[in-house]
C-alpha positions as CSV (number, residue, x, y, z in Angstrom):
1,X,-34.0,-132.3,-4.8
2,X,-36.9,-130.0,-5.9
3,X,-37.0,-126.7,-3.9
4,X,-40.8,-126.6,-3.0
5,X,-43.0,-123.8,-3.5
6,X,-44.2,-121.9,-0.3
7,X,-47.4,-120.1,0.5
8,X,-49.2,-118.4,3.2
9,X,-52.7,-119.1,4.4
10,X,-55.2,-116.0,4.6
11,X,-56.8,-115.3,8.4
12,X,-60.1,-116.5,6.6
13,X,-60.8,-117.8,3.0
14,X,-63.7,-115.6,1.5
15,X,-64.2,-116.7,-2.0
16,X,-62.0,-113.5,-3.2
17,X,-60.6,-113.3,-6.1
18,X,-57.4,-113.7,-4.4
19,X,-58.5,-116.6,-2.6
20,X,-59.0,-117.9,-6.0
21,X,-55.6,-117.4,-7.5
22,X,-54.2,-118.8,-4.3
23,X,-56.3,-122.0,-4.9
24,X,-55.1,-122.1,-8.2
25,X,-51.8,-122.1,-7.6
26,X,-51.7,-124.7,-4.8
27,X,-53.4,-127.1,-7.5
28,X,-50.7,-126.1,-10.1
29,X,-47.7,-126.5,-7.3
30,X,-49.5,-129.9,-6.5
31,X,-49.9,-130.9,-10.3
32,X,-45.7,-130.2,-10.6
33,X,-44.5,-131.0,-7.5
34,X,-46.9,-133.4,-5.7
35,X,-46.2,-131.5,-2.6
36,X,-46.0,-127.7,-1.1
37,X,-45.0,-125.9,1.5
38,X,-47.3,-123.6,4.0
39,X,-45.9,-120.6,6.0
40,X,-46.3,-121.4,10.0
41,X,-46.5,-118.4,12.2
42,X,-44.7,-117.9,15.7
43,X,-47.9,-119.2,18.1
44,X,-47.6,-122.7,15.0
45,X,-44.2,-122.9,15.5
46,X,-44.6,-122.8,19.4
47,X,-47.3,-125.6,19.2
48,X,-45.4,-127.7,16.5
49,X,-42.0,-127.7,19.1
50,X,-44.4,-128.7,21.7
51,X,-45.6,-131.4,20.2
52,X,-42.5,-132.5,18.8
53,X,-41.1,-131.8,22.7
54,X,-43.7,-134.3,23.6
55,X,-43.4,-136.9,21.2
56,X,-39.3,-137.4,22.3
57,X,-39.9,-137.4,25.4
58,X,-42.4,-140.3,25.1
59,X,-40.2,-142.2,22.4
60,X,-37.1,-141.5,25.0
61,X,-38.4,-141.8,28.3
62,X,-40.7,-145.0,28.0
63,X,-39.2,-148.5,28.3
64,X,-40.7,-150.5,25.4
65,X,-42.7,-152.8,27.7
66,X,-44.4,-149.3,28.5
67,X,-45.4,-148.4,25.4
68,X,-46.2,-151.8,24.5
69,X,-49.4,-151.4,27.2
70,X,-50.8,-148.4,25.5
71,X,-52.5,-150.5,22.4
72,X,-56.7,-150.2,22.2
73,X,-58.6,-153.3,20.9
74,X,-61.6,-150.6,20.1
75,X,-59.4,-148.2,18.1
76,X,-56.2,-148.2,16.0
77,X,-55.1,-145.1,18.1
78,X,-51.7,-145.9,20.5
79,X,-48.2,-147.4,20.1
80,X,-47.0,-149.3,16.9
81,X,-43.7,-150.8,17.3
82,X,-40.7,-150.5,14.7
83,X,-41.2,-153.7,12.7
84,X,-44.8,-153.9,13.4
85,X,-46.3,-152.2,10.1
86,X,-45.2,-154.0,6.8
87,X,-45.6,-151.8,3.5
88,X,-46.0,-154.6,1.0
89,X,-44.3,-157.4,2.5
90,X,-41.5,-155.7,4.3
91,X,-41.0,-154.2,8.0
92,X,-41.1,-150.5,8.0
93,X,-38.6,-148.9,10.9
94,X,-40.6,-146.8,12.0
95,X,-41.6,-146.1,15.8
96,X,-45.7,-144.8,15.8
97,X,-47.6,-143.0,18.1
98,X,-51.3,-142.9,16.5
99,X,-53.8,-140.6,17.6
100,X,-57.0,-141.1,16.4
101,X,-60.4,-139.3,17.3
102,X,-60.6,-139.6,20.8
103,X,-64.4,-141.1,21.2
104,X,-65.1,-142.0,24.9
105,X,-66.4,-145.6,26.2
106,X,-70.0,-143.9,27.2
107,X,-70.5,-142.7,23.4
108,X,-73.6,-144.7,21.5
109,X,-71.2,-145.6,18.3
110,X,-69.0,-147.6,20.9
111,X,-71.8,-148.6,22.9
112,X,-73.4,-150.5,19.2
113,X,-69.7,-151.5,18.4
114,X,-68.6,-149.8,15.6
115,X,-65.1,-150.5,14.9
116,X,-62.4,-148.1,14.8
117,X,-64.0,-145.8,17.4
118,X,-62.9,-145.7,21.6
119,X,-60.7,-143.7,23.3
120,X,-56.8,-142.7,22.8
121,X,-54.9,-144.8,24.8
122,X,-53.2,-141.5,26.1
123,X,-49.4,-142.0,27.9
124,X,-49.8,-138.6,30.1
125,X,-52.4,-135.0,30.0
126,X,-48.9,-133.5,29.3
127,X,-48.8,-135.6,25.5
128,X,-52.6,-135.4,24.9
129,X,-52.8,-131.6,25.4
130,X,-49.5,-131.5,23.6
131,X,-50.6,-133.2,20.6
132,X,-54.7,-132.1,20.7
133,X,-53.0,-128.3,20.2
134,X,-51.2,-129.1,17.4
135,X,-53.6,-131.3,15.6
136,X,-56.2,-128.1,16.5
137,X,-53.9,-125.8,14.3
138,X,-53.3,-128.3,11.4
139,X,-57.1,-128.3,11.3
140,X,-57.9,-125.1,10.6
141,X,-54.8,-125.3,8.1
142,X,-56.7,-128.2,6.8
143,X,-60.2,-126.4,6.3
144,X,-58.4,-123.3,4.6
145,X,-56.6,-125.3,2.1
146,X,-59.5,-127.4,0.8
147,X,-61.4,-124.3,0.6
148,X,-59.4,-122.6,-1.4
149,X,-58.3,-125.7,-3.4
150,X,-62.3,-125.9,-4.2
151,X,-61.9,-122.4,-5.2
152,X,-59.3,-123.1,-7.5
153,X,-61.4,-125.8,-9.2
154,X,-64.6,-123.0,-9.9
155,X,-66.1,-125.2,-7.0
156,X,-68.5,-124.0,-4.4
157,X,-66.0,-123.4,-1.6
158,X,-67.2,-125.9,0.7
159,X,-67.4,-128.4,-2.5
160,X,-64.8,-130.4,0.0
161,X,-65.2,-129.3,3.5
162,X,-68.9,-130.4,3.7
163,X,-67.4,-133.7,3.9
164,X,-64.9,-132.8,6.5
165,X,-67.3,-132.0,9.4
166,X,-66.9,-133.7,12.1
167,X,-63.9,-135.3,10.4
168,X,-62.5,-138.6,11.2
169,X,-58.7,-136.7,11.2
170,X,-56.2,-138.7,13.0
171,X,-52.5,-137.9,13.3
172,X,-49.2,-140.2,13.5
173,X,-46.8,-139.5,15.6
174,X,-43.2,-140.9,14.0
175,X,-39.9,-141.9,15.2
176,X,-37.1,-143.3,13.1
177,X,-33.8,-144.6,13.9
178,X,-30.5,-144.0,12.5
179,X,-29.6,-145.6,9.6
180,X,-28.5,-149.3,10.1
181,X,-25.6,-151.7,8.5
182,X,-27.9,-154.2,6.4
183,X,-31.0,-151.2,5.6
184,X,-31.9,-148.0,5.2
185,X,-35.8,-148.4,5.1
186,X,-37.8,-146.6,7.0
187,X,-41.8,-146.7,5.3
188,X,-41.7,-148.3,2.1
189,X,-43.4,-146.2,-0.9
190,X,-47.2,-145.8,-0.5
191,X,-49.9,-143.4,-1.3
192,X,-51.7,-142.0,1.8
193,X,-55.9,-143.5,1.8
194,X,-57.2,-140.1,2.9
195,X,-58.1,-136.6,1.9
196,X,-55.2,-134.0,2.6
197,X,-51.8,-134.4,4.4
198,X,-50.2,-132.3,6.8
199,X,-46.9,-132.9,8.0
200,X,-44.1,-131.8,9.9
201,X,-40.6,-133.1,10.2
202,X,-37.1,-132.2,12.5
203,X,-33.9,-130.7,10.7
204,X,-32.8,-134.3,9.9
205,X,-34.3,-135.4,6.7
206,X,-35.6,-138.7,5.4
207,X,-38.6,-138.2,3.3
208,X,-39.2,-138.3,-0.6
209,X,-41.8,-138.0,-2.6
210,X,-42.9,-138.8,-6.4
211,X,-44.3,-136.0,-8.4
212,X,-46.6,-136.7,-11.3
213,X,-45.1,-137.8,-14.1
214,X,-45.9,-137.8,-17.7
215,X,-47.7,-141.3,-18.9
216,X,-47.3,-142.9,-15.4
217,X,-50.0,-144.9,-14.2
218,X,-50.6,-144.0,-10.4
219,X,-52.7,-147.2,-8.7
220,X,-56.4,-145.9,-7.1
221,X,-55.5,-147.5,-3.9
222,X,-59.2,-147.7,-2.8
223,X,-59.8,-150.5,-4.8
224,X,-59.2,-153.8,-3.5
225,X,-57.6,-155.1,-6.3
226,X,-55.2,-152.1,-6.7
227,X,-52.9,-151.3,-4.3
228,X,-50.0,-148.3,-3.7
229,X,-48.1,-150.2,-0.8
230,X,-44.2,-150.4,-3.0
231,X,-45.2,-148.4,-6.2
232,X,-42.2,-146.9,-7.6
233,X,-40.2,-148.0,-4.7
234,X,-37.0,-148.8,-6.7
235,X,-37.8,-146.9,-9.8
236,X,-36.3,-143.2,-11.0
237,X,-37.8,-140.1,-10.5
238,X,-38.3,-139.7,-6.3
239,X,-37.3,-136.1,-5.0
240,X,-35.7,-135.6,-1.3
241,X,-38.1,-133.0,0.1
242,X,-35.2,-130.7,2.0
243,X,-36.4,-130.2,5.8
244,X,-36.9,-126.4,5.9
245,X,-37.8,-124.7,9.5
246,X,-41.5,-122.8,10.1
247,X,-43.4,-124.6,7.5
248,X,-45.7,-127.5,6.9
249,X,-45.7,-130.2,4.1
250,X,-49.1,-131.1,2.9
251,X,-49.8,-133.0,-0.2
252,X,-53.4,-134.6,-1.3
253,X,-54.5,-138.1,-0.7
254,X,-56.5,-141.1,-2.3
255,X,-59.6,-139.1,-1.2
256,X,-59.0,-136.4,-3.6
257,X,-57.7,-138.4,-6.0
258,X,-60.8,-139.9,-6.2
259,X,-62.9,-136.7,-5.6
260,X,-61.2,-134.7,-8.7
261,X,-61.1,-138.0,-10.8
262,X,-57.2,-137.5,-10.8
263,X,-57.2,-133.9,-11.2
264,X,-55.1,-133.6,-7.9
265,X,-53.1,-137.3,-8.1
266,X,-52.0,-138.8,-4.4
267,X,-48.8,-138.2,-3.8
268,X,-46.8,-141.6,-3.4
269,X,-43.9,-140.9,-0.7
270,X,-41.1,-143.3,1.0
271,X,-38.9,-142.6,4.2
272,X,-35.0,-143.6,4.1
273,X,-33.0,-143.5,7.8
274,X,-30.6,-140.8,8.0
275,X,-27.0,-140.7,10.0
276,X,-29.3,-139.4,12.8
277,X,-32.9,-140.7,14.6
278,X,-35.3,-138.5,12.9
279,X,-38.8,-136.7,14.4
280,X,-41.7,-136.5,12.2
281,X,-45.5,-136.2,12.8
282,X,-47.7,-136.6,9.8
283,X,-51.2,-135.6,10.2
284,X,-54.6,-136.4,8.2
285,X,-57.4,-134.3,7.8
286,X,-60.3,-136.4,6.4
287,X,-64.0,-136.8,5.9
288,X,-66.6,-137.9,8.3
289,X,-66.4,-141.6,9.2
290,X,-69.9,-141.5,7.8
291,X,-69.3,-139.9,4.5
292,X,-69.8,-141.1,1.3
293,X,-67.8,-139.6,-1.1
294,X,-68.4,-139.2,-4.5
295,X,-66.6,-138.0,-7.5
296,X,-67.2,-134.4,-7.8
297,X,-68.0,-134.3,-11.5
298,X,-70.8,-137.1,-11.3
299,X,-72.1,-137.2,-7.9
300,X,-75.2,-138.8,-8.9
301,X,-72.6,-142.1,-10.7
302,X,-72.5,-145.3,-8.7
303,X,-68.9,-144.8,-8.0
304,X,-68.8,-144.0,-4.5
305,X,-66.1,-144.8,-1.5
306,X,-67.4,-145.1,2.0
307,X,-64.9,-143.3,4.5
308,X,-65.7,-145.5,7.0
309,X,-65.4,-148.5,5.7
310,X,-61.9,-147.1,3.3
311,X,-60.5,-146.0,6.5
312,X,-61.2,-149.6,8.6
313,X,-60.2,-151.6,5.6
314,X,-56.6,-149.6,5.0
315,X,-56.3,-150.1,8.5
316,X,-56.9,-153.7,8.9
317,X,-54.6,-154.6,5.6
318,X,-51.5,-152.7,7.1
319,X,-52.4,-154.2,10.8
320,X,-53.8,-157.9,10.6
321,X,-52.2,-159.1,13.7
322,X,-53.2,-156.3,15.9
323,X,-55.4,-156.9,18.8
324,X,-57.9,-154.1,17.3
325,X,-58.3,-156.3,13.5
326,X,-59.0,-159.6,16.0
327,X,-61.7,-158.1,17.7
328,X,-63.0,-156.6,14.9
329,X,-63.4,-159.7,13.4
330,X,-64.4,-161.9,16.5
331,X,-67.5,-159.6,17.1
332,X,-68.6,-158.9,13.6
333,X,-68.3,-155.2,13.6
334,X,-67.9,-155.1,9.5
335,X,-71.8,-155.5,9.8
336,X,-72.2,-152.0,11.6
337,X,-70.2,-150.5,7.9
338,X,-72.6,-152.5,5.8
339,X,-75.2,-150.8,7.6
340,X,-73.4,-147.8,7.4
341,X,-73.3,-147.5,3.4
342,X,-76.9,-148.5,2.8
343,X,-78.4,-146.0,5.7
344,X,-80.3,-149.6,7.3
345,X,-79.5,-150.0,10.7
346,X,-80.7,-153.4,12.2
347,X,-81.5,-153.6,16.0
């Protein structure tokens, strides 16, 4: 067990010089660590207990055959059930509430069929408002952070968050169950496919995480013949990350991986059941569906991911039974991403 470095987030991100060394020292906490720790404040930690309220109460007070009902076939947003997602091969334990971006049936992008996008298969106003507050503050934690990681890098500061507006963030809501006779899995090792991670978790523990490591090979998970899903899994080297109250966790994903040509590596992380069910809600702050990313030392290379299509493709390998990958599928709506990456839209 690693005792994380913590830090506290400036009301607003200037370009200071002290917004500099901050930046710099989240990228050299990352570069150790693979993770760190951001100071909440009390309205945070009011909207975090709420949220985490919220999600018990739905995980508690729904029968399973309720839950079951709240799955979209337009977006990947709504109920997974424990079992349901496999991390390379195997059954993860965990119980999932995703929220993605809430995008109503009247919007054009559902009206042409793009894939990923409808609305949030909600389970009560109570949970959406619940969970729409707390995603609002890890947001604007989001924005900060990139800034000042940009900073840190002698980028412009919005070097990342011109990617991020109007960002495709989404948000998973996770319950796991105590530890059982014949397992204690509860997500199999992986890398997470977007930009930054925000995440917080109860008093009970579960989670580890692999920092870099000298002369280790970490797989680009973007491409389709490389994959993080089990990397490391049984290997030594993983650190428990010690559940510590009014902060956040936030480590960096596959997108900026990518974006800082593994400057900033994507922190691969696993979840083992505890003695006791355990609360977590892990949160993703991420470019545009639209964007195209490109490395940030040759932008003008032919080395590009579309967020898009990254985001529908991740989604569709870890769900291939789900009703939203079928209809995918059945109506064609990979074409809409083709169109997407090469700006030609056909009527």
């Amino acid at each position: 067990m690693t005792e994380l470095r913590t830090f506290r987030l400036p009301e607003l991100v200037t370009g200071s010089d002290s917004d500099i060394e901050l930046g710099r020292r989240l990228i050299a906490a990352w570069q150790a660590d693979g993770i760190l720790q951001i100071a909440t404040d009390a309205v945070q930690d009011r909207k975090t207990e709420a949220a985490m309220a919220a999600s018990r109460e739905f995980f508690h007070g729904l029968s399973l055959e309720e839950k079951a009902k709240l799955v979209s076939d337009l977006t990947y947003a709504g109920y997974i059930a424990s079992g349901e997602e496999v991390t390379d091969g195997v059954a993860d334990f965990s119980e999932i509430f995703t929220v993605c971006k809430d995008v109503p049936l009247d919007d054009s992008r559902v009206q042409d069929k793009w894939p990923c996008h409808g609305p949030v298969p909600w389970p009560s106003e109570s949970y959406r408002v619940a969970m729409n507050d707390f995603m609002g503050l890890l947001g604007e934690a989001g924005e900060k952070i990139l800034q000042l990681t940009a900073l840190g890098f002698g980028l412009e500061i919005d070097a990342f968050t011109r990617l991020t507006v109007d960002g495709w963030h989404h948000m998973r809501v996770l319950r796991f169950p105590e530890v059982k006779e014949d397992s204690d899995r509860g997500i199999g090792a992986h890398t997470d496919y977007g930009m930054l991670v925000l995440a917080a978790q109860d008093d009970v523990g579960g989670l580890y995480v692999r920092p870099p490591i000298d002369g280790e090979v970490r797989p680009r998970n973007w491409l389709p013949d490389e994959s993080a899903a089990g990397c490391f899994q049984d290997s030594e080297g993983w650190n428990f990350v010690q559940p510590v109250p009014n902060v956040l966790t936030v480590f960096p994903g596959d997108i900026l991986q990518f974006l800082t040509d593994g400057a900033l590596l994507s922190t691969p992380h696993k979840v083992l059941l505890n003695t006791r069910e355990r609360f977590t809600m892990a949160y993703f702050h991420e470019p545009n569906f639209e964007a195209v990313v490109r490395p940030i030392d040759n932008p003008a290379g032919d080395d590009v991911i579309h967020y898009g299509t990254h985001f529908t493709n991740m989604f569709m390998r870890c769900y291939p039974d789900r009703v939203t990958t079928q209809r995918i599928l059945a109506e064609d709506r990979l074409s809409i991403l083709d169109e997407l990456r090469t700006g030609v839209r056909h009527s």
